[in-house]
C-alpha positions in Angstrom: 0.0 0.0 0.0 2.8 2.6 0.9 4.7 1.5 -2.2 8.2 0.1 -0.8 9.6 -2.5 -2.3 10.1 -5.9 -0.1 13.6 -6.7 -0.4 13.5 -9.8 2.4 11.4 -12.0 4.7 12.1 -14.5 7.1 10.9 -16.6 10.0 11.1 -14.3 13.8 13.6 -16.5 15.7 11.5 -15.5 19.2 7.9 -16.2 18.0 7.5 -19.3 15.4 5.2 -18.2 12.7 5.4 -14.8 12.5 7.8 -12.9 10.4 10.4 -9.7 9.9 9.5 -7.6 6.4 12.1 -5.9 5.2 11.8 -2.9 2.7 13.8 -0.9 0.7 13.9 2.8 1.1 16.4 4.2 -1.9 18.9 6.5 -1.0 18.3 6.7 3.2 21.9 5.3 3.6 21.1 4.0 7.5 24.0 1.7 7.6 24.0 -1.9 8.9 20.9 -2.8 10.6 22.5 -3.4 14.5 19.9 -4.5 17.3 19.2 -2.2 20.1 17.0 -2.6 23.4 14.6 0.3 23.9 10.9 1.4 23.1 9.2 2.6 20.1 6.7 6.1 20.1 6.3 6.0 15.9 8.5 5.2 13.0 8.6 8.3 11.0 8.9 7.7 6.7 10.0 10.8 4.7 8.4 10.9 1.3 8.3 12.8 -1.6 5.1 14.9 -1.3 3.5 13.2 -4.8 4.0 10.1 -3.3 2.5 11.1 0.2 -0.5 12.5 -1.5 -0.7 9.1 -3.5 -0.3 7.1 -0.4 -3.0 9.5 1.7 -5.4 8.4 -1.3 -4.7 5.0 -1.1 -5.4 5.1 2.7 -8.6 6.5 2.5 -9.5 4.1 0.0 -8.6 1.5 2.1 -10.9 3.0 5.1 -7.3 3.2 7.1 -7.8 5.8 10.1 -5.5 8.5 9.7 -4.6 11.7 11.4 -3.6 14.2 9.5 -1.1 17.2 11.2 0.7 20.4 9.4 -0.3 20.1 6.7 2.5 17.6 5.2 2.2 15.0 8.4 -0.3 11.7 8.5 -0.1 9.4 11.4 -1.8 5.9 11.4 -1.1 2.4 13.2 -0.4 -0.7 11.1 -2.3 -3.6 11.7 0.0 -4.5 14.4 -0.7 -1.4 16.5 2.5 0.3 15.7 2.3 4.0 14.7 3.6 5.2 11.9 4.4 9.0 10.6 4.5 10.0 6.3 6.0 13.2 6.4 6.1 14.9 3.0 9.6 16.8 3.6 12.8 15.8 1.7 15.1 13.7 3.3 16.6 14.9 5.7 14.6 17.8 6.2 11.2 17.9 8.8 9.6 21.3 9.1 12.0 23.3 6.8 14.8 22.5 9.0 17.8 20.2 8.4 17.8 17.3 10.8 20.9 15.4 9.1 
């Protein structure tokens, strides 16, 4: 639905049955994926603002509960609960301000 290509899948090793999805996101550049303990408010996505209007479409076509926030900001929860943030600012930018 959000339009990221699945690049991997593969069995959790702590719950038998379910699964990790892993997806591409061109050009973010993270690094090596390293395992961390901690908690988890939202996972925020930059996207280009074509693409968040596209995927705000597709939402509401879906019937996906969304809350929408500035303007260029729409929070939802996946159907596991966790929340997740489009932002339609470029990479590396959130608000007009330079976060990397």
């Amino acid at each position: 639905m959000l339009g990221f290509p699945l690049t991997d899948i593969f069995e959790n090793r702590d719950y038998k049955g379910s699964n990790h999805f892993f997806f591409d996101f061109p050009g973010l550049g993270v690094g090596p994926y390293a395992e961390v303990l901690g908690g988890l408010h939202h996972v925020a996505i930059s996207v280009e603002p074509e693409k968040w209007a596209m995927i705000k479409s597709r939402l509401e076509e879906a019937g996906v509960d969304y809350q929408s926030e500035s303007g260029t900001s729409i929070y939802f929860r996946d159907p596991n609960g966790a929340r997740l943030e489009l932002i339609a600012d470029p990479l590396g930018e959130m608000y007009g301000n330079k976060v990397l």
